[in-house]
N, C-alpha and C positions, 0 to 999 in steps of 0.2 A: 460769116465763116468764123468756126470759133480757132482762136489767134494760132495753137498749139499745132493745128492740123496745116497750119500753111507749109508748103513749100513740098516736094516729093518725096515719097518715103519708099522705102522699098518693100515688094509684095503687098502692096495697097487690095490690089484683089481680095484680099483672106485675113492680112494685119494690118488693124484699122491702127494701133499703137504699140508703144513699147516704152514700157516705165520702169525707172529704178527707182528706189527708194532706201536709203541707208538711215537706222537707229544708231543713234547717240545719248550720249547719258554725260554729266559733266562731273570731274573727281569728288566736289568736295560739295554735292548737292544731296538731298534726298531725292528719290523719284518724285514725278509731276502729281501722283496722286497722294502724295506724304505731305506735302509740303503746303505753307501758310503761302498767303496774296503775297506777303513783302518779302519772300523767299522766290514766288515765281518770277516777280519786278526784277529781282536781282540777275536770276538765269537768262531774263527778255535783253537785260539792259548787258551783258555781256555778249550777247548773240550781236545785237544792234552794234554792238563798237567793234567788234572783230570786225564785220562788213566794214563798218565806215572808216577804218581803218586801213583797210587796204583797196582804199577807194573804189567800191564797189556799189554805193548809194543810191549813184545815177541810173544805175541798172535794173532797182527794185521800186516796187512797192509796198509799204508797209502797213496793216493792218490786224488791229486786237480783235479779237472775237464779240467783245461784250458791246461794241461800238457801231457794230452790224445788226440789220433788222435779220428777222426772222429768215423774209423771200432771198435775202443775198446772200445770208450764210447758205442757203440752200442750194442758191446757182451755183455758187464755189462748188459745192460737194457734186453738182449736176457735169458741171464741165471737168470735173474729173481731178480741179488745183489743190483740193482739200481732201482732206478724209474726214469719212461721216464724225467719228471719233473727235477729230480736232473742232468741227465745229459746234458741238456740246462743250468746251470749255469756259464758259463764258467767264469764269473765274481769274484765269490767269495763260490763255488762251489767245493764240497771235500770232502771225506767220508775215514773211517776204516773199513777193512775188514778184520775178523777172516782169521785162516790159513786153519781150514775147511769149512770156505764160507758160515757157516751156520748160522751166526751175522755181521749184518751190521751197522753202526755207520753214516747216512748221516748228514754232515752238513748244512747249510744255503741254505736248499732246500724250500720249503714254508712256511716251520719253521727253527728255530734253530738248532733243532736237531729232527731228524730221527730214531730209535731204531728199527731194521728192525731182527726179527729170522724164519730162513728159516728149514722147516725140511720134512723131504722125511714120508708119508705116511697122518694118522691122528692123533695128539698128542699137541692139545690144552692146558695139560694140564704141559707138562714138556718145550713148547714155551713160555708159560708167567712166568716159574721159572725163565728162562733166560734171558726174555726179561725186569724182574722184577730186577733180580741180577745185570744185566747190569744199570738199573736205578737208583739203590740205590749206584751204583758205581759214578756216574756223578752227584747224587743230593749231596755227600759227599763234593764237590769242587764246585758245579756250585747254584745258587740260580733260581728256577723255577718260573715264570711268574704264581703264585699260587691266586684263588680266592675263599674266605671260600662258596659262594654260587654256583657259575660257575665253579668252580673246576680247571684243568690247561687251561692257555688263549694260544687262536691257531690263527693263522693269519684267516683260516676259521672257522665260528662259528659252522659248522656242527662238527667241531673235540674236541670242548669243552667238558670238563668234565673229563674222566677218560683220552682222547687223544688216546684209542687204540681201533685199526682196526684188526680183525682178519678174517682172512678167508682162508679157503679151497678150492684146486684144485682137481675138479672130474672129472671124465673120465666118459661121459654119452652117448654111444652112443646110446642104446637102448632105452631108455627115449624120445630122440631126434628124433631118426626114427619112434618111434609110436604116437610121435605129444603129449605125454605128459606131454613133458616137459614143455609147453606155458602155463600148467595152475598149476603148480606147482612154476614160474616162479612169477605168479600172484600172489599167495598163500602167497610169502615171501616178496615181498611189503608189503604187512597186518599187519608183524607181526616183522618190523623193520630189514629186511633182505632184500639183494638184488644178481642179480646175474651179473658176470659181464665177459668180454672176456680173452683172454688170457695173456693181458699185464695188468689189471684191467681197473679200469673206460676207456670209452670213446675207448675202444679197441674192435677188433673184435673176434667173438669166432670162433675157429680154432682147427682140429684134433679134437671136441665134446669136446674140454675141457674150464669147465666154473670157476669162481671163486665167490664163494660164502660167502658172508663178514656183519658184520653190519652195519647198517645205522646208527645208533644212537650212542651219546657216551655219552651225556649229561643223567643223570637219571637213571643211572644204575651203579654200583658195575661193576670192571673188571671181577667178578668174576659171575656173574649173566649174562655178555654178551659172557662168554667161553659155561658157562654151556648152554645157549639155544642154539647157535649157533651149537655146539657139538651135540645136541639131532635131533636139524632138519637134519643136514646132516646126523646123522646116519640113520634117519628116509628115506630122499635122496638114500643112499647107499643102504639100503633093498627095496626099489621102483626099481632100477635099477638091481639089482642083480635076482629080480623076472621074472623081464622085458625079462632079460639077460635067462632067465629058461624057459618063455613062449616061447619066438621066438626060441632058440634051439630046444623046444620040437616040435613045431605046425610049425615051417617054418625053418627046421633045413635046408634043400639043399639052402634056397636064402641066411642064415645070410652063411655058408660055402663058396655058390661062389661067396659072396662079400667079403670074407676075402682071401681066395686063389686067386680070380681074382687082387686085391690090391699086393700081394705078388709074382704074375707071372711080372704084371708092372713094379714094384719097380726092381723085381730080373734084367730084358730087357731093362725100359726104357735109353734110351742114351740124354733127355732132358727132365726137371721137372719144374717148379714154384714149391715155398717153400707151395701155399696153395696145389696145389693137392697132393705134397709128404704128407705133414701133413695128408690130408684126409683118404691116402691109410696106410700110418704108424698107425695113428685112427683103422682102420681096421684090419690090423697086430695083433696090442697088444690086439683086444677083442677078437684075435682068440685063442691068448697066456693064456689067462684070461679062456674063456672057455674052455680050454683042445681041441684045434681042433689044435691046431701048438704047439709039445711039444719039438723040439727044438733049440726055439728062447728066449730069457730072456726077459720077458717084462719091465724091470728097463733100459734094456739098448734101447728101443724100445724108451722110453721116452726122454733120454737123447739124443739118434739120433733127436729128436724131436727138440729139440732146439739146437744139431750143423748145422741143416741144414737151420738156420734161415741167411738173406742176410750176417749180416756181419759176424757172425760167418765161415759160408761158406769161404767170402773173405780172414780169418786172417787165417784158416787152409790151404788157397792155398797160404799167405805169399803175397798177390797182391792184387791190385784195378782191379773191372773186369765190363763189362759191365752186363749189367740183363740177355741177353742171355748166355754169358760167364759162369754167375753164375750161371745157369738154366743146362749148361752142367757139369759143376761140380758138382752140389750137383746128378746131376744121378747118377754119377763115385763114389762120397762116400758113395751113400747109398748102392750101389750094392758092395762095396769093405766091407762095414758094415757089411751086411746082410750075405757076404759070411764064416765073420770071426765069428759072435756071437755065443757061446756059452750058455749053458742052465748054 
């Protein structure tokens, strides 16, 4: 199980997660992309002693980007602790991570610092107690790039202002299959929301799961961008959850044998690509969700979700594999998966 997803989260059915992430920049630095090796040392080694400093050590793990192989920068970015961004730094590039995986500390990623809180369901609002406590831990030792009308300065302007990104991962497949999710989609462009794929921006969406985040961060209170953000996807989650009730009721035998047909494949196939495994595990977990497969655990449907992402795959077989290589492997783990999960 991967570490972030333990424990209950609320509206697990529809929000598989909920992340904050807060940009920072330090007064008397250039931005990450300006700046020499012995410039970035300097911002890692102040990050590193504010923490050790208020005895927080014991809590983290620490590693630089350029000291990591290729497949494990990759799981980072697979289980969702990195961004793809940070793990292209090889230069001056290096994060802390909690021992339950559920706070991130990225450094000299396209800011200074990164404040990243990962948490399994829907819960906006105990992600910014954290993501807040963590802040006021590092603004104790570190001086913030702060502007009385602009608010915190960010190497991108869109990130000005309060610096945090929140959003939510939902599982929508019925939204998606009755085509309404394109205008819902529409809807939160409007209203300074957007929706985005599986890895966020510039990603593709996969398994129906979207990430749904603010645009804005300039003009609003942290606390005014939780609160709406919160309200449209719970609004999201009862659109789907209905959705999820009409097609049961009025096309109960098609949503069944695309979830059993998904679940016969998975149980047989002997070679996969990671998107059509995603598509049919997708199918799995709404059959989990609606009471049609009672027993398989949908947390771990999720978490199979992203071990059978490439590198991931590659570092559970211990080897460098080719894409067919890996194609045959992730069959053998999910059918080894599927055979062991418990409810």
């Amino acid at each position: 199980m991967i570490k972030w997803l333990g424990g209950v989260g609320k509206e697990e059915d529809v929000v598989v997660s909920t992340r904050l992430r807060l940009a920072r920049n330090m007064a008397n630095y250039k931005f990450p992309e300006f700046m020499t090796e012995e410039e970035g040392e300097l911002v890692t080694s102040e990050v590193l002693n504010s923490v050790r400093d208020n005895a927080e050590d014991s809590l983290y793990r620490f590693y630089r980007i350029k000291d990591l192989s290729d497949i494990e920068k990759k799981v980072f970015v697979e289980e969702h602790l990195i961004s793809p961004n940070l793990s292209e730094r090889t230069a001056n590039g290096s994060f802390l991570i909690s021992n339950d995986e559920k706070s991130t500390i990225m450094i000299n990623e396209e800011d200074h610092i990164r404040i990243q809180v990962l948490l399994p369901g829907l819960d906006f609002n105990h992600g910014w107690e954290v993501s807040s406590r963590l802040d006021d831990l590092l603004e104790k030792e570190i001086e913030y790039a702060y502007h009385e009308q602009f608010g915190y300065l960010t190497a991108c302007p869109t990130n000005a202002g309060t610096g945090l990104r929140a959003s939510a991962m939902l599982h929508l497949p019925c939204l998606a299959m009755t085509g309404h999710l394109n205008s819902i989609i529409e809807g939160l462009g409007k209203i300074g929301l957007t929706a985005r794929g599986l890895y966020g921006e510039g990603s593709k969406v996969s398994g129906y799961l979207f990430q749904i985040s603010n645009q804005t961060t300039l003009g609003e209170t942290e606390e005014d961008i939780i609160k709406k953000l919160n309200k449209v996807v719970l609004q999201i989650v009862s659109r789907e959850r209905s959705t999820r009730v009409f097609m049961l009721d009025k096309k109960h035998t098609e949503i069944e044998d695309k979830v059993f047909r998904s679940l016969g494949i998975l149980n047989y196939s002997r070679i996969i690509s990671s998107a059509e495994a995603m598509n049919h595990l997708s199918n799995i977990k709404l059959g989990c969700d609606l009471g049609l497969i009672d027993d398989i655990n949908s947390k771990k449907i999720v978490s199979l979700m992203m071990d059978i992402q490439p590198a991931s795959i590659q570092k559970s077989s211990n080897t460098s594999m080719s894409e067919e290589e890996r194609d045959v492997y992730r069959a053998q783990v999910i059918r080894n998966n599927l055979i062991n999960m418990e409810v």
